[in-house]
C-alpha positions as CSV (number, residue, x, y, z in Angstrom):
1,X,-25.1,63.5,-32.6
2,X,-26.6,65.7,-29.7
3,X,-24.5,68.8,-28.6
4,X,-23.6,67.6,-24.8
5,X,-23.7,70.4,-21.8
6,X,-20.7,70.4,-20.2
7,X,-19.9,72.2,-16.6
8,X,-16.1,72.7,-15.6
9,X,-15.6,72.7,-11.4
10,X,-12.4,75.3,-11.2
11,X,-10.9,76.4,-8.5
12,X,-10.4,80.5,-8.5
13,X,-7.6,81.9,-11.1
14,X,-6.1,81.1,-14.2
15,X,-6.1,77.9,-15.3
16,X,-3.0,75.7,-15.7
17,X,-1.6,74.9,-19.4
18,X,-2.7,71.2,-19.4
19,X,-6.4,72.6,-18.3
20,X,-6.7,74.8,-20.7
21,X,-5.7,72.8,-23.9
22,X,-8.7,70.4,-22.5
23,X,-10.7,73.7,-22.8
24,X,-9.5,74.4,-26.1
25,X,-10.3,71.3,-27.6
26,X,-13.7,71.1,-26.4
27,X,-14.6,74.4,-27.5
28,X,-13.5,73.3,-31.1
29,X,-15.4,70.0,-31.5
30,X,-18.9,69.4,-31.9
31,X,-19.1,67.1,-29.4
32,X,-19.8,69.3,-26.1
33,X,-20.4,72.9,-25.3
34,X,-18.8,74.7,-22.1
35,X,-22.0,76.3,-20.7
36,X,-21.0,77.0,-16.9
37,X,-17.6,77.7,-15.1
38,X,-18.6,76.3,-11.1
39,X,-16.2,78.0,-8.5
40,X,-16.0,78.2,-4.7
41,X,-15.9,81.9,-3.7
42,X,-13.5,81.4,-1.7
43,X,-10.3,79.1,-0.9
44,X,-9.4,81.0,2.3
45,X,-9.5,78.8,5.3
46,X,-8.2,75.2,3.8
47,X,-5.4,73.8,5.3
48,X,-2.6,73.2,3.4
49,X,-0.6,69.8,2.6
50,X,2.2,70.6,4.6
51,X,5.5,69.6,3.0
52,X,8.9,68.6,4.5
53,X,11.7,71.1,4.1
54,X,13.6,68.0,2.0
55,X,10.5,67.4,-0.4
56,X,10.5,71.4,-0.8
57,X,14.2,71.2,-1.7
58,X,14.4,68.5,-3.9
59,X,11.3,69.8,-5.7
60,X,12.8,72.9,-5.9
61,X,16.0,71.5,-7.5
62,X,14.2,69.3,-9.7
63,X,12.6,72.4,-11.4
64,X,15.5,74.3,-11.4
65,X,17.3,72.0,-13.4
66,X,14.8,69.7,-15.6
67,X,11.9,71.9,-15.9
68,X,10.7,70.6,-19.1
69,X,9.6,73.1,-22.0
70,X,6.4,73.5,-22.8
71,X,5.3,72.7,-19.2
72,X,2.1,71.3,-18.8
73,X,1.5,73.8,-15.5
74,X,2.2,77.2,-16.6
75,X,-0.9,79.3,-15.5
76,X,-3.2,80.8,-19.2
77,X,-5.4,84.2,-18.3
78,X,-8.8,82.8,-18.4
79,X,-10.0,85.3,-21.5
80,X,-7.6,83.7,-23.8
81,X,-9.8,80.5,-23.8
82,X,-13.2,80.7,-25.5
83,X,-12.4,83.2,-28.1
84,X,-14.6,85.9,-26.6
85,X,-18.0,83.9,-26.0
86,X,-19.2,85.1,-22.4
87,X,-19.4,81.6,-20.0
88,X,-21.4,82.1,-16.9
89,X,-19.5,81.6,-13.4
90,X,-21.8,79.8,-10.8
91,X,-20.0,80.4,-7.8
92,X,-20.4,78.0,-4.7
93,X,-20.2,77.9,-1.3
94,X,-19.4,74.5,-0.4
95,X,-19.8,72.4,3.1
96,X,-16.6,71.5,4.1
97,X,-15.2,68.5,6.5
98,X,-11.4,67.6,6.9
99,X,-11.0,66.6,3.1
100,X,-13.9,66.9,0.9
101,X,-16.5,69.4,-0.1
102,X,-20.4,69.3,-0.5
103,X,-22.3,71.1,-2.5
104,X,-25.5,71.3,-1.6
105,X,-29.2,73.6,-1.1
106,X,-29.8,76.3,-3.6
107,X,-25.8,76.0,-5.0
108,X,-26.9,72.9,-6.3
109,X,-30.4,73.3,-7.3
110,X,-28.8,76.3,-9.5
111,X,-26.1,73.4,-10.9
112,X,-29.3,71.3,-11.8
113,X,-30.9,73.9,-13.5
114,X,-28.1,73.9,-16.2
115,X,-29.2,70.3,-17.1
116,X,-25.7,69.2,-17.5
117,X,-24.3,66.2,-19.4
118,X,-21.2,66.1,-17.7
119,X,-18.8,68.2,-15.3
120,X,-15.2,67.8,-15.5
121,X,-13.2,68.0,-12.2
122,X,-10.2,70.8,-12.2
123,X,-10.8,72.1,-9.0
124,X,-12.2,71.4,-5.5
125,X,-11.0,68.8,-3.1
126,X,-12.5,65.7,-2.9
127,X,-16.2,66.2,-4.5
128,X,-18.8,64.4,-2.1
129,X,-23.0,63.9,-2.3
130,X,-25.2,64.7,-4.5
131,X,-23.3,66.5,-7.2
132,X,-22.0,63.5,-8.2
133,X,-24.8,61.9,-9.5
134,X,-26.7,65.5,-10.5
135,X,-24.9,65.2,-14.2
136,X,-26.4,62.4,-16.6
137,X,-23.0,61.0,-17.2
138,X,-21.4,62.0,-13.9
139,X,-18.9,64.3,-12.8
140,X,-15.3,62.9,-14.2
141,X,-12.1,63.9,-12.7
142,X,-8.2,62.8,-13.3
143,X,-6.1,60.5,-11.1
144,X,-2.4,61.3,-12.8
145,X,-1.5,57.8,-10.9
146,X,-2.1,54.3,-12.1
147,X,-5.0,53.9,-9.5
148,X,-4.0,50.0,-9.0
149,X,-0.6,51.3,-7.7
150,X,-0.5,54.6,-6.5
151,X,-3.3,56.1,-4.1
152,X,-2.8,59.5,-2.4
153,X,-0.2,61.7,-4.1
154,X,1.6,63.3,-4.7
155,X,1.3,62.8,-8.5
156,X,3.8,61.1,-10.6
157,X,6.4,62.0,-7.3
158,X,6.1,57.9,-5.6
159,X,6.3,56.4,-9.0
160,X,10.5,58.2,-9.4
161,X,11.6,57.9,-5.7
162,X,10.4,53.9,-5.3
163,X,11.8,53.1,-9.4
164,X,8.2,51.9,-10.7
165,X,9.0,51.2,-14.3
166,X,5.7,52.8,-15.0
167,X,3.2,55.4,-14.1
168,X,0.0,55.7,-15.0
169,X,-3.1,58.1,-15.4
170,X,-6.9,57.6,-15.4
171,X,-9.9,59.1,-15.8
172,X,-12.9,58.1,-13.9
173,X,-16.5,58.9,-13.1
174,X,-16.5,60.4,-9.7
175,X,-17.9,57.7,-6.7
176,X,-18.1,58.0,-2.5
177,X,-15.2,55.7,-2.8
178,X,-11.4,57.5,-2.6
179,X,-9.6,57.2,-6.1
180,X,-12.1,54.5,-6.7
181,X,-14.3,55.5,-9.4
182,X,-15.3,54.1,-12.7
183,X,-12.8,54.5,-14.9
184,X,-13.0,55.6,-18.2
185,X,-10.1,55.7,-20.0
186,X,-6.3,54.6,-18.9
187,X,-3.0,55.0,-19.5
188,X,0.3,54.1,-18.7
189,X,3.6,55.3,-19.6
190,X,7.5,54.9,-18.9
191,X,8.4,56.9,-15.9
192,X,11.2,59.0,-16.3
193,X,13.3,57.9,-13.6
194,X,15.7,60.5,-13.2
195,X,13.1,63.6,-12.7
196,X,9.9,64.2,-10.7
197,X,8.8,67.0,-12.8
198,X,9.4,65.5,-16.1
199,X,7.4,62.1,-15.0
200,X,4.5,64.3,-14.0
201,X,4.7,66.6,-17.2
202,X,4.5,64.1,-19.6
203,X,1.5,62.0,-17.8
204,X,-0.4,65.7,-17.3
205,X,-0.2,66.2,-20.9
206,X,-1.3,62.8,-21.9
207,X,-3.9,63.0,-20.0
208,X,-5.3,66.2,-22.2
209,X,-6.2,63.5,-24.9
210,X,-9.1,61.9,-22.7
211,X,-11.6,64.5,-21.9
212,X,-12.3,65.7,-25.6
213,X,-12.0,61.8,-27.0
214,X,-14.8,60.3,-24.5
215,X,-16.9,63.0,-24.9
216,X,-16.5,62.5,-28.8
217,X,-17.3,58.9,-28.5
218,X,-20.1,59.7,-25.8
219,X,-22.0,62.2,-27.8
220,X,-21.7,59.9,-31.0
221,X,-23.2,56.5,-29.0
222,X,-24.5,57.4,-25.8
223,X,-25.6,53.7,-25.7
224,X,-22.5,52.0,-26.9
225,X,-20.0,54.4,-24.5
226,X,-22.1,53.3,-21.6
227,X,-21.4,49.4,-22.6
228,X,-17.6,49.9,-23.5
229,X,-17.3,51.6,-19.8
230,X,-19.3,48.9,-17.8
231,X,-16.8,46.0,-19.6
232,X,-13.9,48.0,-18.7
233,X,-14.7,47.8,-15.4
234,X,-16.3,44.0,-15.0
235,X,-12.4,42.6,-13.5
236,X,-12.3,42.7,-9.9
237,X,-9.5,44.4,-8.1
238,X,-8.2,45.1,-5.1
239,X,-5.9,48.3,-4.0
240,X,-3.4,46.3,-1.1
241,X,-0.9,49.6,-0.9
242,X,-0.8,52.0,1.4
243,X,-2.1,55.2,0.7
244,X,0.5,57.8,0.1
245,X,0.8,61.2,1.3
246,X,3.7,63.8,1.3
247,X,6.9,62.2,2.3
248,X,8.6,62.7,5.4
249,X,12.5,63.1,6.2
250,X,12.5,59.7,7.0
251,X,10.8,58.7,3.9
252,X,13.1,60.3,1.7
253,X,16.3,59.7,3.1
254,X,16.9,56.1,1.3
255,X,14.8,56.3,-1.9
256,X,16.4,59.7,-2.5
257,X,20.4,58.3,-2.0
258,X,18.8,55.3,-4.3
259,X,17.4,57.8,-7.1
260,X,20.6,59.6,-6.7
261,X,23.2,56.7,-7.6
262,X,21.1,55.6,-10.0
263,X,21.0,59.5,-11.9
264,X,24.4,58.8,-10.8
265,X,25.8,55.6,-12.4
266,X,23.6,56.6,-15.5
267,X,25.6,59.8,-16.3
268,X,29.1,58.2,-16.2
269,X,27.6,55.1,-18.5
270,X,26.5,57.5,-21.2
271,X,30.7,59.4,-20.5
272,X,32.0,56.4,-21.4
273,X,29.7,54.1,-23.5
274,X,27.1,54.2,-25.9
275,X,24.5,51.7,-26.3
276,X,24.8,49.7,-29.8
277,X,22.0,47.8,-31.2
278,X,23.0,44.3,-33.6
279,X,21.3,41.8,-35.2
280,X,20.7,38.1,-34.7
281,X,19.4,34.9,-36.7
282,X,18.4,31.3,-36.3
283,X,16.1,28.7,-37.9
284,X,13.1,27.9,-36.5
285,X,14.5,23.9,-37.5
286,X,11.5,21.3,-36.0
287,X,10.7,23.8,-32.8
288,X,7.1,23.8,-32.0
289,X,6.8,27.2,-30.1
290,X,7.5,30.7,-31.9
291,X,11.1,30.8,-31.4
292,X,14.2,28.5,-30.7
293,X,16.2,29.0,-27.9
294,X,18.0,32.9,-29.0
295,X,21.2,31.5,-27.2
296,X,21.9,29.5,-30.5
297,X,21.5,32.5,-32.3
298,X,24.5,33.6,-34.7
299,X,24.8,37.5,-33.9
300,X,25.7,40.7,-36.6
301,X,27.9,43.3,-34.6
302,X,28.4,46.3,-36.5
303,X,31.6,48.7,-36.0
304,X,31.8,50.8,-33.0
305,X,30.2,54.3,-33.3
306,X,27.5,52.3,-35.5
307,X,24.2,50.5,-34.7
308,X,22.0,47.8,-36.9
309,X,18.6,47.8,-35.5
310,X,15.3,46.8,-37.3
311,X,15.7,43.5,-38.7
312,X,13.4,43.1,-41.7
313,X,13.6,39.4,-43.7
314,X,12.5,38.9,-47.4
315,X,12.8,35.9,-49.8
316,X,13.5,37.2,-53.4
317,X,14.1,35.5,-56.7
318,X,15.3,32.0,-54.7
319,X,17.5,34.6,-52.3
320,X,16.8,36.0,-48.5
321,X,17.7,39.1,-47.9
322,X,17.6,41.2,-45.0
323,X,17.0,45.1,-44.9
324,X,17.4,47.2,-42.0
325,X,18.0,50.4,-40.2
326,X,22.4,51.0,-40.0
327,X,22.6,54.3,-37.3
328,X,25.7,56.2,-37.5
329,X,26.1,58.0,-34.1
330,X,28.8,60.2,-35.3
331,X,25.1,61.8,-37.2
332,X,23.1,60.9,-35.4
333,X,20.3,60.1,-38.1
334,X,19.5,56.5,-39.5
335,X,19.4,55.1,-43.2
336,X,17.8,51.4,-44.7
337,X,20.6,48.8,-45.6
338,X,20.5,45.2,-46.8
339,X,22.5,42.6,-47.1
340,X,22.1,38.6,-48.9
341,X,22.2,36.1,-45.9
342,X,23.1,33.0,-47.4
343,X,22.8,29.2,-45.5
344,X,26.3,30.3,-43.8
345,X,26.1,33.8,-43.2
346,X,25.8,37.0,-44.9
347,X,27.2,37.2,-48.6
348,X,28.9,40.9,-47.8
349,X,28.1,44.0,-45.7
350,X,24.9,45.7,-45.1
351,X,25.0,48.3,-48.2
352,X,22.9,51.8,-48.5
353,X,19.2,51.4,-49.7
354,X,17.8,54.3,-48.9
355,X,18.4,57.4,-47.4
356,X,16.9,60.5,-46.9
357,X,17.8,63.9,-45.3
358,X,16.2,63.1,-42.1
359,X,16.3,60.0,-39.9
360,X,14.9,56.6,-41.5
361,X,14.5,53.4,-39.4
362,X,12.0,50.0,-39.3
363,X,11.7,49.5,-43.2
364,X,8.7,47.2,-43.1
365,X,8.3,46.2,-46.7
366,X,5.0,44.2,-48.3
367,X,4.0,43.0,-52.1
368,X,0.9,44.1,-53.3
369,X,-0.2,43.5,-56.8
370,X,2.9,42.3,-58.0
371,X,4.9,45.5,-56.7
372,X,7.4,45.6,-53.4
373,X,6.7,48.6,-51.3
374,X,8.5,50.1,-48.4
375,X,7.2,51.9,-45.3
376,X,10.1,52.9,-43.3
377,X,9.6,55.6,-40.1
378,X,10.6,58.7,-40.8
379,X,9.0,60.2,-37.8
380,X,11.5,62.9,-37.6
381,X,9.7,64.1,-40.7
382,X,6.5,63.9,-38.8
383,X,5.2,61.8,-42.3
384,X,4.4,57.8,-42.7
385,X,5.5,57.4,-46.3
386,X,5.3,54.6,-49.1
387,X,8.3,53.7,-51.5
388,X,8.0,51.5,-54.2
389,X,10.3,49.2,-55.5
390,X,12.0,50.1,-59.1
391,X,15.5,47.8,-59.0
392,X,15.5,45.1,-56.0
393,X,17.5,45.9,-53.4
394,X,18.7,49.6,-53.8
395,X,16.3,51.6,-56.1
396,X,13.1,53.2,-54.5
397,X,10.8,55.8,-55.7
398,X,8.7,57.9,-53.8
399,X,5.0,57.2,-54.6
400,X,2.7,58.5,-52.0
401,X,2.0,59.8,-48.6
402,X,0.0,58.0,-46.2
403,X,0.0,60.4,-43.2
404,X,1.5,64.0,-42.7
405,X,1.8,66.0,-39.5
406,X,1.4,63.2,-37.2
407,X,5.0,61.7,-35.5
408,X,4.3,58.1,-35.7
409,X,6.5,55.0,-35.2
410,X,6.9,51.7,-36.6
411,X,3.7,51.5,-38.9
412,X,3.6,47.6,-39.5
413,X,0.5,46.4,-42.2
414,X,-0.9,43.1,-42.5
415,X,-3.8,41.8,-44.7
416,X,-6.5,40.0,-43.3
417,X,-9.3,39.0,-45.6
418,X,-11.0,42.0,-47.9
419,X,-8.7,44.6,-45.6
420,X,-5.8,46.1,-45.3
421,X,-4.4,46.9,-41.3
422,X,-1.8,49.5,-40.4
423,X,-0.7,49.6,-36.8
424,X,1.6,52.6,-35.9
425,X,2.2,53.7,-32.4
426,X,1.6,58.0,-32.3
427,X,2.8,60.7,-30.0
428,X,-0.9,62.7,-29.3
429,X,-0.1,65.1,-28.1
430,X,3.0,66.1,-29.5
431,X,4.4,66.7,-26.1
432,X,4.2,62.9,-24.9
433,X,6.8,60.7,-26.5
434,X,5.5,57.0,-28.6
435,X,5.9,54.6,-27.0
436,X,2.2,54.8,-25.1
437,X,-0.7,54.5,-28.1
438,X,-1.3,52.1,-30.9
439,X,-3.8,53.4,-33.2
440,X,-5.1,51.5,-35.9
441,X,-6.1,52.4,-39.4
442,X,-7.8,50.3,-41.9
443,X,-8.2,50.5,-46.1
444,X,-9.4,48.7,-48.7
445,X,-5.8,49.2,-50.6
446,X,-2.3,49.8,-48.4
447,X,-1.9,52.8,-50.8
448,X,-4.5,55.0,-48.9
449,X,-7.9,55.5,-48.2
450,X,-7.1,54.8,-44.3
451,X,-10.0,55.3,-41.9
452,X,-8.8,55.6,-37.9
453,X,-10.9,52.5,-35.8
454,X,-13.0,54.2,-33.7
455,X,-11.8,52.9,-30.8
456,X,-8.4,54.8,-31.0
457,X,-5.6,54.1,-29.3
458,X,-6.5,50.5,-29.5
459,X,-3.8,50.0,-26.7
460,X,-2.8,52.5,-24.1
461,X,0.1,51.0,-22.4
462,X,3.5,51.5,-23.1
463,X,4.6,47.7,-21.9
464,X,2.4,46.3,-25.1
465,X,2.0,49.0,-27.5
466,X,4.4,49.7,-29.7
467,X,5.0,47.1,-33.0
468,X,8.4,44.8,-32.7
469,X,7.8,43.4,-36.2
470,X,5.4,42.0,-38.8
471,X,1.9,40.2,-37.7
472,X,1.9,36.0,-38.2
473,X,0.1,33.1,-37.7
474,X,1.3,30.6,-35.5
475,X,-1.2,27.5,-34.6
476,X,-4.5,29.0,-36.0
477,X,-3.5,32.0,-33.8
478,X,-2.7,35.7,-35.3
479,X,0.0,37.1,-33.1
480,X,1.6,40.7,-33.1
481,X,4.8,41.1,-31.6
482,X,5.2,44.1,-29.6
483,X,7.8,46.5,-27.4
484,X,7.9,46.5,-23.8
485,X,9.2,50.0,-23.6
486,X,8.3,49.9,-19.2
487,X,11.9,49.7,-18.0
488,X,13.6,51.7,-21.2
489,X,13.0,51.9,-25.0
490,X,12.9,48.3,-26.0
491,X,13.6,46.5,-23.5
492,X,11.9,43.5,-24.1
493,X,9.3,41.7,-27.0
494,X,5.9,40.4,-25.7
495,X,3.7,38.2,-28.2
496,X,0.5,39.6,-28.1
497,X,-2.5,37.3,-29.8
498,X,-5.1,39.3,-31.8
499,X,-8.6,38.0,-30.4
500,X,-10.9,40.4,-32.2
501,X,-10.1,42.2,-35.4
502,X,-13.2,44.2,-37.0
503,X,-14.1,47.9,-38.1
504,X,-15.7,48.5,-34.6
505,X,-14.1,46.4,-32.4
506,X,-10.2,45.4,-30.9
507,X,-9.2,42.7,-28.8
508,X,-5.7,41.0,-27.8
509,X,-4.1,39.2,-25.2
510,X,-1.2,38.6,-23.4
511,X,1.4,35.9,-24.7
512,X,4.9,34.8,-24.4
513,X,7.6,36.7,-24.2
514,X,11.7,37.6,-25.2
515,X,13.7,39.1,-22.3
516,X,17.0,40.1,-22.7
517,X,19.0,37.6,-21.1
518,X,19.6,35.6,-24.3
519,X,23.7,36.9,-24.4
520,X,25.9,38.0,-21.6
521,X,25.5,41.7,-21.2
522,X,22.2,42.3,-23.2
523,X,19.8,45.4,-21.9
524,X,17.0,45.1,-24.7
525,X,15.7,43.1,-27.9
526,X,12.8,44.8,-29.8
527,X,12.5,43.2,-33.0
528,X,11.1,39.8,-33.8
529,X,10.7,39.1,-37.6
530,X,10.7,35.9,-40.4
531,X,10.6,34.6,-43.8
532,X,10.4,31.0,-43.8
533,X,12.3,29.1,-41.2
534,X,14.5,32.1,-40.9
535,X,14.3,34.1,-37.6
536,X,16.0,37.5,-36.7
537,X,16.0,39.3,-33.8
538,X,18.0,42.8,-32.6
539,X,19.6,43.2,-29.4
540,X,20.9,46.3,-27.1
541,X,24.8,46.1,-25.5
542,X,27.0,48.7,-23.7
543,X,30.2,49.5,-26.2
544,X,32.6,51.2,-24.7
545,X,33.1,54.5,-27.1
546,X,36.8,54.2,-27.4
């Protein structure tokens, strides 16, 4: 692995929070080293995006009340970053037209003479001419939008006022063309609906993951990053949205009343409802697809003030039963129960199987060498544990540790030939929630040894990611059902089919899907799981709390 040079283009000042945890995790890998800061001299003279009093005051507001903590754009004194090693400053004097800025003559025959690698965008405006094709690998910059949806800026802001269910981020190897460059890595997340601020905090600190990871995987196969980037970018696509700017009075007026009643309407829901998850179960009888209609589905609803969520089917000893995560919201923390389901119904209540002093949920359970073990999340714990099986249904022992200090969700293993597969959707950094990343981890045995797939987080999409129950076969075809978490946590179950599975390389497609409308009143369904012709599903209501 060769060291890569790396330049950072900075505006003057401090850098921002987001920035400099970038910084910091260059500066600790092997990857790249930082050899040049590259500033203008100055920034006096640049006309500034002009903003309408109402964006100003609902900015303003928004920060007031839902500044989120730690905030991804707190300014960090520049001394604090490198742990005392001296980087030189080239300072610049850019060419500038309306929007962009040229660097050119001796300021960038001194930029050549670093022999840079790569320079990562902070700062500058729009980065035009030569400079962008000066670094071997180009000069890469962030678009906090999804670039298919959102041109212009501001950032995260068009994504909350117009209700996208998503917003995305990307970065990209600078071109001539506006927010048109090749990307390099994408995200997309949830937007949070109710809050400017928070939308563009969580997609800022996302973001932090991509710099240090392509550079990781650039230094390591120069040759291999450069094929993975031109694939990504074979599909055609074209931007037909306008290009946004600053909003206007006008602009505002309606999507603000809309963003308003919907904050709104949310608030007096959560006064006087909760939302209560139950179960559901059918046979699969002579259907040919993956699932009978869910309409003919008998349905488990637990007490009020308690959900059932995490359907999880075994056949034992000529019996099914079915374990799953029972949520008492007067705790607020979840325990594993199980119940017998017999050819008419469950043979008694869900009883306690295991519980632990913080929250337990999703108890996907597997045999391996004669044994029945149990990985149930306990990311609250910020562990992915394994439980063995001592007395079927309600006796577990603790027998090993797969991960610590990561806050992982729904890890969900299947065997395929000589290997073992764990998919479990993580929250890097520990800032951004999980329902973005899968990573992937494979072993020879499910009781350790796992080694992360290099190309980590496999899927980077919050509409696909996250697991919604075991892996099957259906048709020749491996399928893995997923969450689409877009429009809330849950909301709906896509069945994604697994293309390419190998040590090096990750590759599934879109497939059919569960909505919600299945029952009268239903806002989400994110569990899909069976043993035999058994199916069970989970689905979301409104309870009222009284």
């Amino acid at each position: 692995m060769r060291e890569l040079r790396l330049g950072i283009a900075k505006d003057p000042g401090p850098l921002l929070a987001w920035q400099e945890r970038i910084v910091r995790r260059i500066e600790s890998s092997r990857a790249a080293r930082i050899v040049a800061w590259i500033s203008p001299t100055s920034l006096d003279g640049l006309p500034r995006r002009s903003r309408s009093l109402a964006h100003r005051a609902v900015a303003w507001l928004d920060r007031r009340l839902l500044e989120p903590t730690p905030s991804a754009f707190s300014a960090v004194p520049e001394r604090s970053l490198t742990d005392g090693r001296e980087i030189p400053v080239v300072d610049v004097t850019p060419r500038r037209t309306r929007y962009s800025d040229h660097i050119e003559g001796d300021d960038l025959e001194r930029i050549r003479a670093l022999d840079l690698d790569v320079v990562v965008r902070f700062g500058f405006r729009i980065l035009r001419g030569e400079i962008l094709s000066l670094p071997r690998f180009g000069v890469w910059s962030f678009h906090h939008d999804d670039e298919r949806v959102v041109r212009g800026g501001p950032p995260g802001f068009w994504e909350v006022l117009e209700n996208h269910p998503t917003t995305g981020v990307v970065l990209q190897r600078l071109t001539e063309t506006l927010d048109g460059g090749i990307v390099l890595e994408r995200g997309i997340s949830p937007t949070h609906r109710s809050s400017v601020i928070r939308n563009r905090n969580h997609v800022y600190w996302k973001a932090t993951e991509f710099v240090p990871r392509q550079l990781a995987r650039l230094a390591d196969d120069p040759e291999g990053w450069q094929r993975r980037v031109e694939e990504q970018n074979q599909e055609p696509f074209v931007y037909s949205r306008r290009l946004y700017r600053n909003p206007t009075h006008r602009e505002l007026a309606m999507p603000l009343a809309r963003w308003a009643s919907r904050t709104a309407a949310s608030a007096l829901h959560k006064r006087i409802t909760r939302d209560q998850w139950f179960l559901a179960y059918g046979r699969a009888g002579g259907s040919g697809g993956l699932c009978p209609p869910l309409y003919r589905f008998e349905t488990l609803v637990p007490p009020r003030g308690t959900s059932w969520a995490d359907p999880f089917p075994i056949q034992r000893d000529g019996s099914t039963w079915v374990f799953l995560e029972e949520y008492r919201h007067s705790q607020g923390r979840g325990r594993l129960c199980a119940f017998e389901l017999g050819a008419d119904g469950p043979l008694g209540e869900p009883r306690p199987v295991l519980e632990e002093p913080h929250h337990l949920s999703h108890p996907f359970l597997f045999e391996w060498n004669g044994d029945l073990f149990l990985v149930p999340e306990s990311a609250e714990a910020r562990t992915v544990d394994l439980y063995r099986c001592r007395r079927f249904p309600d006796e577990w022992e603790h027998v090993d540790r797969l991960f610590a200090g990561v806050r992982a969700v729904d890890a969900t293993l299947h065997r395929e030939g000589d290997l073992w597969w764990l998919f479990m959707n993580q929250a890097l950094p520990e800032e951004t929630h999980a329902h973005d990343d899968l990573h992937l981890y494979f072993s020879r045995r499910p009781t350790g040894g796992w080694t992360p797939h290099p190309l980590n987080p496999i899927v980077a999409d919050a509409r696909c990611a996250r697991p919604a129950g075991s892996l099957f076969r259906h048709g020749g075809a491996l399928y893995r059902p997923t969450q689409d978490c877009a429009l809330r946590y849950g909301h709906a179950i896509e069945f994604r089919r697994i293309e390419e599975l190998t040590t090096t390389s990750y590759r599934e497609s879109s497939g059919p899907r569960i909505l919600p409308h299945w029952r009268k009143g239903l806002l989400a369904t994110h569990t899909f799981n069976r043993a035999g012709d058994l199916i069970l599903v989970d689905g979301m209501q409104r309870r009222r709390r009284w």
